[in-house]
C-alpha positions in Angstrom: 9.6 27.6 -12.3 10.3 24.0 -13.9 12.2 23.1 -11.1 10.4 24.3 -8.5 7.4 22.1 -10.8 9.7 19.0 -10.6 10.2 19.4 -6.9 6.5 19.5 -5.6 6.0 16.6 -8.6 8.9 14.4 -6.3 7.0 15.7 -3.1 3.9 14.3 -4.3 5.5 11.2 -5.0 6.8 10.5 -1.4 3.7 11.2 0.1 2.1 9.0 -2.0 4.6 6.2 -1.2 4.5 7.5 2.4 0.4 7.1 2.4 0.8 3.9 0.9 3.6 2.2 2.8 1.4 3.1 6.1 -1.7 1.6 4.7 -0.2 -1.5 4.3 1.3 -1.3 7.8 -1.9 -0.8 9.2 -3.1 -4.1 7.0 -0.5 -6.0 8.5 -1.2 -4.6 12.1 -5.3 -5.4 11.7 -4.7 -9.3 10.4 -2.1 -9.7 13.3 -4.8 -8.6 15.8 -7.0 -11.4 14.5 -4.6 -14.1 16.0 -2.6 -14.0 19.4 0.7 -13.0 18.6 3.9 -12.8 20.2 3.7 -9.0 21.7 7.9 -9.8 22.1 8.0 -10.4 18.4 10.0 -7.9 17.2 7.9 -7.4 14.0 4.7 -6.9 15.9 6.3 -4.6 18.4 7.3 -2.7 15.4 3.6 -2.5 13.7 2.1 -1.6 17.1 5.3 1.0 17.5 4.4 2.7 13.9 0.2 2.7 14.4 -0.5 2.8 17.8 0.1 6.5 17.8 -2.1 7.4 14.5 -5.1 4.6 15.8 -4.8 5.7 19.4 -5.9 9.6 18.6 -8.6 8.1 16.2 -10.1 5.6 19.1 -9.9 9.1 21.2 -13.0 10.1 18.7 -15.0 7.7 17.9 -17.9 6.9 20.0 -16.9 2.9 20.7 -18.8 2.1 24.2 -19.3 -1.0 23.8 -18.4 -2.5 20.3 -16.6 -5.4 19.7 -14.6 -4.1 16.4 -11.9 -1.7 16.5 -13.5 0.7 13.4 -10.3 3.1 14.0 -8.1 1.5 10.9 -11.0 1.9 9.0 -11.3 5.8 10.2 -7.2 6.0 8.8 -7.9 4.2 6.1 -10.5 6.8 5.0 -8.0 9.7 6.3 -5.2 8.2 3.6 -7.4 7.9 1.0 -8.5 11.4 1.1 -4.7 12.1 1.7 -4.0 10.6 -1.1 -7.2 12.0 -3.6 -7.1 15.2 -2.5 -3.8 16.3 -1.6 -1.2 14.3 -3.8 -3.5 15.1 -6.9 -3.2 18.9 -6.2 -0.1 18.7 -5.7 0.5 16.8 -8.6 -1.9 19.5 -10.3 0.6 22.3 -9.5 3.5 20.8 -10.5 1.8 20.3 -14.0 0.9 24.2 -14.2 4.5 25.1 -13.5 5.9 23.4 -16.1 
């Protein structure tokens, strides 16, 4: 049981890294939107590559019409704190009780 204990402790980890490291790509992918950037850039063809998928299917949702502001980062950003509350701390949870 301890190792099984360690392992969904490291699985925790990485999703917490995971949830974190795509938070901060969204960050970066919202302040590049405030500007005009290159869309031949190769770093802003990789944000848009990595969080067009996730923001598309949230845009698909949300009731937008005719707003200005793109609220669908803020939708994921709500979705990965959840992620990260909910299911990394259970997880974490587990791992403790099998130790």
């Amino acid at each position: 049981m301890f190792i099984i204990g360690n392992l969904i402790h490291a699985l925790a980890a990485i999703i917490h890294w995971a949830l974190t490291i795509y938070m901060w790509l969204i960050i970066a992918r919202a302040v590049i939107s405030w500007v005009n950037p290159d869309p031949y850039n190769p770093v802003v063809r990789f944000l848009y590559q990595v969080t067009e998928p996730v923001l598309y299917r949230v845009r698909r949702f949300l009731p937008i019409g005719r707003m200005p502001i793109d609220l669908s980062p803020v939708v994921v950003f709500l979705a990965i704190f959840f992620l990260d509350a909910f299911l990394v701390r259970t997880l974490e949870d587990i791992a403790i009780r099998m130790r």
